[in-house]
N, C-alpha and C positions, 0 to 999 in steps of 0.2 A: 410728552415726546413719544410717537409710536414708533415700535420695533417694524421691520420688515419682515414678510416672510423667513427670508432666509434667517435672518437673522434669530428668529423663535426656533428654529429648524435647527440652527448649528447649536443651540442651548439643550437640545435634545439627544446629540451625536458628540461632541466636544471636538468639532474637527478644528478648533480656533484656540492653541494651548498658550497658557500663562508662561510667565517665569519658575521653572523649578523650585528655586531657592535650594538647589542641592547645596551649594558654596557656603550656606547657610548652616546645617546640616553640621558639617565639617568641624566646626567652630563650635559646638558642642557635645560634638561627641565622647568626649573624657568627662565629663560633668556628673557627677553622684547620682543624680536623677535619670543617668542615663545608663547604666549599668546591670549585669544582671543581679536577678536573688541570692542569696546565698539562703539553702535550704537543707537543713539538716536531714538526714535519715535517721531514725529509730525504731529498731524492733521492740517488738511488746514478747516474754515467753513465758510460760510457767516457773517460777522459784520451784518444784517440785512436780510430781509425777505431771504427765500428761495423760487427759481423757480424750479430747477430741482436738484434731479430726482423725487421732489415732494414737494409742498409746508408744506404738514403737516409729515415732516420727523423729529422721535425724533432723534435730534444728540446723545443724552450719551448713548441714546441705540444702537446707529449704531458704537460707540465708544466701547462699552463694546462687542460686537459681534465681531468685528475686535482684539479686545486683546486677547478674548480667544481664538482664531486662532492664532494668533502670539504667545502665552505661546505655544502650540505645535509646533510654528515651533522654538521658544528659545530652548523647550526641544530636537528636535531633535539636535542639531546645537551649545549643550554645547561648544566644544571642539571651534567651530569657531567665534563666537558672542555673547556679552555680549547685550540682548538689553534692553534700559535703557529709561526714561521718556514716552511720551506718552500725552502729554499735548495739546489740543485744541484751536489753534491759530488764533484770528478773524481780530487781526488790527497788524498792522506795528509799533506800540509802542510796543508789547509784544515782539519783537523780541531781542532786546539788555538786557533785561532784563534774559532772556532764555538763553542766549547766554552765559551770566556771570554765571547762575547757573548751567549748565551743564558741565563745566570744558571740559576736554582734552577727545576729540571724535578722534573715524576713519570714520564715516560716518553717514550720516542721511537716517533717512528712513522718506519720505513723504510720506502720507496717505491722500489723496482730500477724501471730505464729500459731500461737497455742491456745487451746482453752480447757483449763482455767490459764486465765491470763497477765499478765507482768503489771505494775504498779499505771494503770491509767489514768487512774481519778488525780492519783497523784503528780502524776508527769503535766495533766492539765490544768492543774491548778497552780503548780511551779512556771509554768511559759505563758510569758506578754503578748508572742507572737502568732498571729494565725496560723492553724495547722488545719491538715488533710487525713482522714483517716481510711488509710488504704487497705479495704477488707475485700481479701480473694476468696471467690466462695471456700467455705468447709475450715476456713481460718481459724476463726472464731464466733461467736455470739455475743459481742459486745458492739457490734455495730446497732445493735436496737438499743444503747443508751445514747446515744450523738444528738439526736434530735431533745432529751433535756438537758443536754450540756446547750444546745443554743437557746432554748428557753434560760437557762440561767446565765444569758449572758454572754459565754463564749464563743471568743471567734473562730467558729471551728465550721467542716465540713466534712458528708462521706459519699465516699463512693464503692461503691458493693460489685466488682464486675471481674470478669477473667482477662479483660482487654484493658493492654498496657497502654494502648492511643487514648481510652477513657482518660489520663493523667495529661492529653496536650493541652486542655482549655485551662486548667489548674497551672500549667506551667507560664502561662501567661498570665493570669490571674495575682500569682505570687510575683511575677515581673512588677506589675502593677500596685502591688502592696508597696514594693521598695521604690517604684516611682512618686508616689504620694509620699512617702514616708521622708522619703529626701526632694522636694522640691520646694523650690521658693519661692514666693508672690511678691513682685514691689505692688505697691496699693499707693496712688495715688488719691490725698485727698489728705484737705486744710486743716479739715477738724478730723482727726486720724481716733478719738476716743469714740465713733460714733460707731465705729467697724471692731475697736478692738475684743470684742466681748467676743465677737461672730469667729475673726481669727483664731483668739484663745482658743475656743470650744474645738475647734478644725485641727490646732493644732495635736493638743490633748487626744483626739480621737485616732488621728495616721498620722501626727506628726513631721507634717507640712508646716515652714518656717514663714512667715509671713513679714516685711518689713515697706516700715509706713514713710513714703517722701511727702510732703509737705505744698510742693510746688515746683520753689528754686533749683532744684535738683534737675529737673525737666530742661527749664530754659537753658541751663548751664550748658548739658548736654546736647542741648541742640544747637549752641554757641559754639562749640567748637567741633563740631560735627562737619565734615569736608562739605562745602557750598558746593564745589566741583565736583567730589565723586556723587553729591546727590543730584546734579543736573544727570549727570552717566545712567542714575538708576531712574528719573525721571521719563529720561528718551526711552529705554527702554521700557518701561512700564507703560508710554504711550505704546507705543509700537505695537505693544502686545495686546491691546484694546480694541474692540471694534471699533470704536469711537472716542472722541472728547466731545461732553457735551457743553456744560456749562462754566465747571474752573480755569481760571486764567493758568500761566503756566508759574508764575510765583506759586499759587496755589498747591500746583502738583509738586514743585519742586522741593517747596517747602513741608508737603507733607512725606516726601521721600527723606527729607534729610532730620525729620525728626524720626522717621524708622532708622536711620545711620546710629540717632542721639540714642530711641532705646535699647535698638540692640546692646550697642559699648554699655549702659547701663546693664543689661542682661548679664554679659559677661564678667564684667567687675565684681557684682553681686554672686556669680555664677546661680543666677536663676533662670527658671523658664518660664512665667507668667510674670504680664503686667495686665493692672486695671485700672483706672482712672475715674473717679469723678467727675465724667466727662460732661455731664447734665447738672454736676451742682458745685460744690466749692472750689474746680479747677473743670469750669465750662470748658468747651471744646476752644468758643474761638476769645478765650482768655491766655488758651498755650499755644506758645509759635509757631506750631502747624496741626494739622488734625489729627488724630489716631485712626481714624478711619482704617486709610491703607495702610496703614504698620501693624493691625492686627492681621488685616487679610494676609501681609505677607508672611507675620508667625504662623499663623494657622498651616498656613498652605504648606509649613514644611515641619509639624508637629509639635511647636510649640503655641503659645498661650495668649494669645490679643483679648480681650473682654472686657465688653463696655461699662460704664456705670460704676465700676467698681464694685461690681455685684460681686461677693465674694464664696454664694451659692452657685452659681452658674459658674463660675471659675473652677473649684473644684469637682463638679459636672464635668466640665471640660476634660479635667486631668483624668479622670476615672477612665471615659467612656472610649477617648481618643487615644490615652496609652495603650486602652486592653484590644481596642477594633484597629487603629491608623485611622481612622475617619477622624477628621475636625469636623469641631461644633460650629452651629451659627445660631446664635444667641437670638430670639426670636422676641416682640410683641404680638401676643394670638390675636387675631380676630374672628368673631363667630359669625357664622351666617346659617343660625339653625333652620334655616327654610329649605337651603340645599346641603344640611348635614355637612358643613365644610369650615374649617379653619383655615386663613389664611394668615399665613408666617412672615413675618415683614421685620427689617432690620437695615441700616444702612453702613452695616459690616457682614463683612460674609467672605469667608474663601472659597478659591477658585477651585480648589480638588473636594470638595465633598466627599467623592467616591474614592479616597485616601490620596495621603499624601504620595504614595509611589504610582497612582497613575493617573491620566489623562487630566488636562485642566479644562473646565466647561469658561464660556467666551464671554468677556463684561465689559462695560461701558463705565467710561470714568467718569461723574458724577458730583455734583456739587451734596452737600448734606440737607435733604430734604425738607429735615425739621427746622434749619437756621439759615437755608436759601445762601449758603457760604460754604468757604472751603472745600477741599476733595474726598471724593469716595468710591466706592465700587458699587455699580450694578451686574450681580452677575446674575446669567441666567442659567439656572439651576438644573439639572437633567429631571423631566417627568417619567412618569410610570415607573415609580420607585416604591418600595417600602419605607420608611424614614421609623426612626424612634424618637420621641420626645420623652423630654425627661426635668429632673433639677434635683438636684439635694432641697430638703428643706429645714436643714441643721444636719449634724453631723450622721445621724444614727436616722434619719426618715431620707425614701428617696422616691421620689414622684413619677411614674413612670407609663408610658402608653405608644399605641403605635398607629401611624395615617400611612396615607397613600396619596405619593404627590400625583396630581394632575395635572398640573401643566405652571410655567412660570405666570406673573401678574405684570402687567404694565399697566401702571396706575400712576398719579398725582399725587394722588394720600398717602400719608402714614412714612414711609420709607421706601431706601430706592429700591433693596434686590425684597423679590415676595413672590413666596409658591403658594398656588392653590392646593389645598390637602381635603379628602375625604375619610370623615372619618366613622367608627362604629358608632357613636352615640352624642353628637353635638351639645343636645340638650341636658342631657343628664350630667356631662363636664361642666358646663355650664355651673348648671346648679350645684355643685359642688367644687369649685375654683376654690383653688387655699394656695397658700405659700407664694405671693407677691406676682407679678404679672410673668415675669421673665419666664421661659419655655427653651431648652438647647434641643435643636432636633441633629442628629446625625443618621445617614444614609445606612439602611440596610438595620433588620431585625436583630437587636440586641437585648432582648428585655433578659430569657433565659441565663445572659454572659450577664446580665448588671444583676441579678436574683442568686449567680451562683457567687461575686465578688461579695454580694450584701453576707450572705453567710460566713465566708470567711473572713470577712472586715468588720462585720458586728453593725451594719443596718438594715433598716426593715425597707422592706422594696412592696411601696402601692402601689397597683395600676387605678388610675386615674380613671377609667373608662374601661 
């Protein structure tokens, strides 16, 4: 099926917008996963004289100066962190005591005053939780141990600077800690022992809650899933299409009204990812309508659709698209090292790439390429972009590089939506491909924001290329 000019043209501009899904939105917004950090303050000070950055430095006043600065950066930063205590810590006995009254944290923010300086070693070795070590020049001198506190493991991070905006990407970062930390996966799939090891390890590492349906669960919910309101969401979802090409309209209708089935499971669960064994022991067209467009419509409004039941690429997703608003689209790469180019093919994809809060680029509704049935989306994706590709490949490795879309593909092969990408070194990824086929690329240069989370979440971040 060839595209028309205009039609490659509006995939360029997004002048052809999707469905919001704000209504969507609404319905989860009270959800654990959706809330801010809660982030402790702690000062670090001398138990006894001070040497530097001056013997006669009033601490409460260099404390009261540093909080008023942090009220502006809480205010900017409602939406991502709760930041809470602020307490002055001189010796290694305050710390279990602190510890007990502070209850249930996503991170600490250390604040060095003095040097010689307050029980550190100790305070790091007491907390589970990622923390930030916030060194203003002339602090201290213990900002040159942080980098072997992360060789030995800890989830920790610094930054060395006089500028309190240095602390916004960190404030979203720790958002993200408590998004992972509190989210849910339903995982679709027969033989549920064949994932649980991968869950385990996921959970153990951010304590992401993973639970396994079977099958029946699916059909159920798409059994009593409104027939009628999924015709309502059907018509609109043509409407918003450039086209229907090849599914009948059972097809669409039914793949609308099992988006009705997983959301009500979403919510019952109060989770925000599903994934499905959609390719092997609950095939696509074995469940009463497709997932196709019920992931495209998670995506599009910041929650979780992912094929395969892939459950690296799922929490890929969670990472990249809590900390950016960008959704993933789950990719099979193709190489073409003659013109240094990977082409990104999937027959899932959402329609905002360039986030969920703005413009939707314009897709074609589509039958599933691989199985000549059922419905799906071809979107066409905006070129002359940046993009990031990426994947977890276990909890603590995270695979990472960056292309430049050229322009979308209409093709026959492989799947329906697919950008052409150029990238630095074709050959040499090639010859070095590890960690299973799947590839998430999201819109716009992220690698430095996934390199500073890897620090304070405790993974190592490769570039691929």
């Amino acid at each position: 099926m060839a595209l028309t000019r205009r039609q490659f043209g509006l995939s360029l501009c997004g002048l052809r917008l999707a469905l919001s899904g704000a209504e969507d939105t609404d319905e989860f917004k009270s959800m654990p996963w959706n809330q801010p950090a809660t982030v402790a303050k702690v000062y670090l000070a001398s138990p006894g004289a001070v040497h530097w950055p001056r013997p006669t430095l009033d601490v409460a006043k260099e404390v009261a100066e540093v909080e008023a600065r942090l009220a502006e950066v809480q205010q900017k930063h409602l939406h991502n962190v709760r930041l809470v205590g602020g307490e002055i810590m001189r010796n290694a006995s305050e710390i279990r005591p602190w510890l007990d009254r502070a209850g249930e944290l996503d991170g600490v923010l250390i604040i060095p005053l003095t040097q010689p300086l307050g029980p550190l070693a100790e305070l790091l070795e007491a907390i589970a939780v990622p923390a930030l070590f916030f060194s203003r020049p002339y602090a201290t001198h213990a900002w040159a141990s942080i980098a072997g506190w992360q060789k030995k493991g800890k989830k920790i991070d610094v930054v060395a600077t006089t500028s309190y905006g240095d602390l916004d990407p960190y404030m979203r970062a720790f958002r993200t800690v408590r998004h992972l930390r509190k989210s849910k996966v339903i995982v679709g799939d027969a033989k549920p022992e064949r994932r649980q090891e991968t869950a385990a390890a996921y959970n153990k590492h951010f304590g992401t809650t993973f639970k396994f349906f079977t099958g029946p669960e699916f059909r159920d919910a798409f059994n009593a899933a409104d027939e009628r309101q999924a015709q309502k969401e059907a018509d609109a979802f043509v409407r918003a299409a450039l086209r229907v090409v090849e599914p009948s309209p059972k097809e669409i209708r039914d793949a609308l009204r099992f988006y009705l089935a997983v959301k009500e499971i979403m919510k019952r669960e109060q989770a925000n990812a599903v994934t499905i064994d959609c390719f092997g022991t609950l095939a696509a067209n074995t469940l009463p309508g497709y997932p196709c467009i019920s992931w495209s419509k998670l995506n599009d409004v910041g929650l979780y659709g992912v094929c395969e039941a892939d459950l690296h690429s799922t929490m890929t997703q969670m990472l990249v698209t809590s900390y950016t608003g960008m959704p993933g689209f789950v990719s099979d790469p193709v190489f073409d090292i003659s013109r240094n180019e990977v082409i990104h093919a999937h027959c899932v994809a959402a329609t905002k790439m360039k986030g969920v809060h703005g413009p939707a680029s314009p897709y074609l509704i589509r039958n599933h390429l691989e199985t000549n049935e059922g419905a799906a989306v071809q979107v066409l994706m905006p070129a002359g972009e940046t993009i990031t590709v990426g994947r977890f490949a276990g909890p603590t490795r995270f695979l990472v590089s960056t292309a430049e879309v050229t322009g979308p593909v209409d093709s026959d092969r492989g799947c329906r939506t697919q950008i052409r990408t150029r990238v630095s070194d074709a050959a040499r990824w090639l010859r070095n491909y590890t960690a299973g086929l799947h590839r998430v690329i999201f819109y716009g240069d992220h690698v430095e924001a996934i390199e500073r989370m890897g620090r304070l979440m405790g993974f190592e971040v490769i570039r691929e290329i």
